[in-house]
C-alpha positions as a Markdown table, in Angstrom:
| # | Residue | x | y | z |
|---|---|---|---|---|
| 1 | Unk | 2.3 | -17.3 | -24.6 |
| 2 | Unk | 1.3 | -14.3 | -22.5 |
| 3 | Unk | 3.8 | -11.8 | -20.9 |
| 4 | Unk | 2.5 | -9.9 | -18.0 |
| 5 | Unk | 4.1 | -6.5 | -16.6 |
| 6 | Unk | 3.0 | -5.6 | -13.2 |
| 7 | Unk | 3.3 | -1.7 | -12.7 |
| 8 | Unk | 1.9 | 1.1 | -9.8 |
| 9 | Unk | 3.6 | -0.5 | -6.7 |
| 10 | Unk | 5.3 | 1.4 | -3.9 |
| 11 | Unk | 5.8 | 3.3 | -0.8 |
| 12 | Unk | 2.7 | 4.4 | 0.6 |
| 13 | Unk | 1.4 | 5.4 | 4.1 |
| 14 | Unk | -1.4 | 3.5 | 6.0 |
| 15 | Unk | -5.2 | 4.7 | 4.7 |
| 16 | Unk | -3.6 | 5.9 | 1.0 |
| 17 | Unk | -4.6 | 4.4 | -2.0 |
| 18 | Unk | -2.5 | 3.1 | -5.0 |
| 19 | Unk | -3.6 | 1.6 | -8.5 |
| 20 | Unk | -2.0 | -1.5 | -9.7 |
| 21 | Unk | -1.7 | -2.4 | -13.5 |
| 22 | Unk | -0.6 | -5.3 | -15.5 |
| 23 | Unk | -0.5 | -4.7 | -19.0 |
| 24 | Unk | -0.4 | -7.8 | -21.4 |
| 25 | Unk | 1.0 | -8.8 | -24.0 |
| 26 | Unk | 1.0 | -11.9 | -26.7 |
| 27 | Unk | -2.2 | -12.8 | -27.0 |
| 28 | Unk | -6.2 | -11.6 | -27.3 |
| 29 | Unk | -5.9 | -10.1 | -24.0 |
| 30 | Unk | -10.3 | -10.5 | -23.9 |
| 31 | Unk | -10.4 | -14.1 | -23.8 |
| 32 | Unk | -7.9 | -14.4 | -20.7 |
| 33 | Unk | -9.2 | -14.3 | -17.3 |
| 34 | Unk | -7.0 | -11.7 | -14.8 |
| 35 | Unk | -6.4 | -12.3 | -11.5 |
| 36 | Unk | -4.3 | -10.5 | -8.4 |
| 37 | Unk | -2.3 | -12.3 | -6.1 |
| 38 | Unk | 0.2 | -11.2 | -3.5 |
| 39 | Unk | 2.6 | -13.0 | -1.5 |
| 40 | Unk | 4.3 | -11.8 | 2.2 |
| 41 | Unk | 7.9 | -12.9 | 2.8 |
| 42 | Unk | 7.6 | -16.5 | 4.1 |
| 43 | Unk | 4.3 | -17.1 | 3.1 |
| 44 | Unk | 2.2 | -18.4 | 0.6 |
| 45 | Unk | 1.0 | -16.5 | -2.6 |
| 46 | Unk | -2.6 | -15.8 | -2.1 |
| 47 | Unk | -5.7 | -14.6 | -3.6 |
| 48 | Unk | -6.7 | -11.4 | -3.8 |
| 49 | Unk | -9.5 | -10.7 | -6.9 |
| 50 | Unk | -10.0 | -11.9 | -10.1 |
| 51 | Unk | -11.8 | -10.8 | -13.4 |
| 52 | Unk | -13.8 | -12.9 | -15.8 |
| 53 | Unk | -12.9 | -12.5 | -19.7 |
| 54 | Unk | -16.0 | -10.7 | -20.1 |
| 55 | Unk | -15.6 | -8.8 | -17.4 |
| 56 | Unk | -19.3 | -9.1 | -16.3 |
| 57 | Unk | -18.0 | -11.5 | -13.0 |
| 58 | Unk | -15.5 | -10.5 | -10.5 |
| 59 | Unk | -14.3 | -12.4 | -7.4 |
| 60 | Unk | -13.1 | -11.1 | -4.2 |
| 61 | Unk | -11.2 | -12.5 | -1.3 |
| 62 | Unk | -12.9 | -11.7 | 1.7 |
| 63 | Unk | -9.6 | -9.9 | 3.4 |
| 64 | Unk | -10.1 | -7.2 | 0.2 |
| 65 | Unk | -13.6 | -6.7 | -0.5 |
| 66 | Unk | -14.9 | -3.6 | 0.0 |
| 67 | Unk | -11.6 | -1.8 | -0.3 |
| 68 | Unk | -9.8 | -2.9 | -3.4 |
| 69 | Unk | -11.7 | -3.3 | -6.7 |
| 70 | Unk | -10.4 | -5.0 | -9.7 |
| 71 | Unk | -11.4 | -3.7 | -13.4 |
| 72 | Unk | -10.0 | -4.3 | -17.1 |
| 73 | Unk | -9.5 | -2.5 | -20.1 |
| 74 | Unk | -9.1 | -4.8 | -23.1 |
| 75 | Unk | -8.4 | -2.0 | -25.7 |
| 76 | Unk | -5.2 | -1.3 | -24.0 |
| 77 | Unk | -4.8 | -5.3 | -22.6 |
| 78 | Unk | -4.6 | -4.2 | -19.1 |
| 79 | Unk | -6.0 | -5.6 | -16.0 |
| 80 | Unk | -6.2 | -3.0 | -12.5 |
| 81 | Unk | -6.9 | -2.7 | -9.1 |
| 82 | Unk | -7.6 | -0.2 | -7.2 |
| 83 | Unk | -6.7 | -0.3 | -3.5 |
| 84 | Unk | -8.3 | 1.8 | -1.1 |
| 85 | Unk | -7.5 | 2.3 | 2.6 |
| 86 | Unk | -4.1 | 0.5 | 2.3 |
| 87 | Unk | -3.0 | -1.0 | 5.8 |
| 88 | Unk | 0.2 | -2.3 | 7.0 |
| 89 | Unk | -0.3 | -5.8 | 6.4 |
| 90 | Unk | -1.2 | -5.1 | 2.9 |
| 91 | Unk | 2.7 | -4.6 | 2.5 |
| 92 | Unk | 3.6 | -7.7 | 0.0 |
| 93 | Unk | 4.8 | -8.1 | -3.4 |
| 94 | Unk | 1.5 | -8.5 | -5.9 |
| 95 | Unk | 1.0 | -10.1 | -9.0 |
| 96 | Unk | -0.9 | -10.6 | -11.9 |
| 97 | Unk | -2.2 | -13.9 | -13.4 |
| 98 | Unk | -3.6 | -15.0 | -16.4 |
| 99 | Unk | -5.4 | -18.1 | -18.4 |
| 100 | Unk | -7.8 | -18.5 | -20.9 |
| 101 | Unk | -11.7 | -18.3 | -20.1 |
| 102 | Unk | -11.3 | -19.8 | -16.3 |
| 103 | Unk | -14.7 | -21.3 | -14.7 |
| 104 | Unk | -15.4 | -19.8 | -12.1 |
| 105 | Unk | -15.1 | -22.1 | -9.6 |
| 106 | Unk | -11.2 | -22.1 | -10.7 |
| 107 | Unk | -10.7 | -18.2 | -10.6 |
| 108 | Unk | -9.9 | -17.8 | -7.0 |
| 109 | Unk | -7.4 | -20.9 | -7.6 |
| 110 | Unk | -3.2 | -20.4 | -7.7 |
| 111 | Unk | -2.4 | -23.1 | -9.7 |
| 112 | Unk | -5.6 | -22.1 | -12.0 |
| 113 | Unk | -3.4 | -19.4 | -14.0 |
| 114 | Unk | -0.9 | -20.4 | -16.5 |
| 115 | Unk | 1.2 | -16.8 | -16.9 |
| 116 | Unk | 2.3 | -14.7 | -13.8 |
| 117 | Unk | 3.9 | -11.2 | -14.1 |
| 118 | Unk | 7.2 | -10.5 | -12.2 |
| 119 | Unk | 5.3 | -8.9 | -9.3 |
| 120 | Unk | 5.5 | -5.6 | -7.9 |
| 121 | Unk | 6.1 | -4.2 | -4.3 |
| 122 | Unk | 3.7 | -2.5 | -2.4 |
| 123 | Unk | 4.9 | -1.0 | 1.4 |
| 124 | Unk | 2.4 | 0.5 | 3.7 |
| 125 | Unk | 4.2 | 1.9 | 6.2 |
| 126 | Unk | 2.3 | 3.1 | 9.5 |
């Protein structure tokens, strides 16, 4: 078992930044590919970036690139992202996923992860 605590969400205005974390627990955090979803009310959960378990590969959905990067920190089991030039419709609830040493062809996948967090709330207002 894994237990994930999403942290950093919250009211921000349009072109701030804010740093997500999602610190794990329960397991050897380094073997576990991360991943960030988010979900707007109504909608699907979708994918937003994800980090290999060596953290040599990262994957990106094209709506984020460029403006939100994803990063880990085994030594303290945590998994960030830092997003840049936040916009109104970034406004959703995000969350971190985990499971064990994804390929990658499976990192950008939902039903890939095995553990979620409880999400967190992120507001851009305009």
């Amino acid at each position: 078992q894994v237990q994930l605590v999403e942290s950093g969400g919250g009211l921000v205005q349009a072109g701030d930044s804010l740093r997500l974390s999602c610190t794990a627990s329960g397991r050897t955090f380094s073997i576990y590919t991360m991943g960030w979803f988010r979900q707007h009310p109504g909608k699907e959960r979708q994918f937003l970036a994800a980090i290999s378990y060596s953290g040599g590969s990262t994957y990106y959905a094209d709506s984020v690139k460029g403006r939100f990067t994803i990063s880990r920190d085994d030594a303290k089991s945590t998994v960030y992202m830092q997003m840049d030039s936040l916009m109104p419709e970034d406004t959703a609830v995000y969350y971190c996923a985990a499971d064990r040493a994804l390929p990658s062809s499976w990192a950008r996948t939902l039903n890939s992860y095995a553990y979620w967090g409880q999400g967190t709330q992120v507001t851009v207002s305009s």
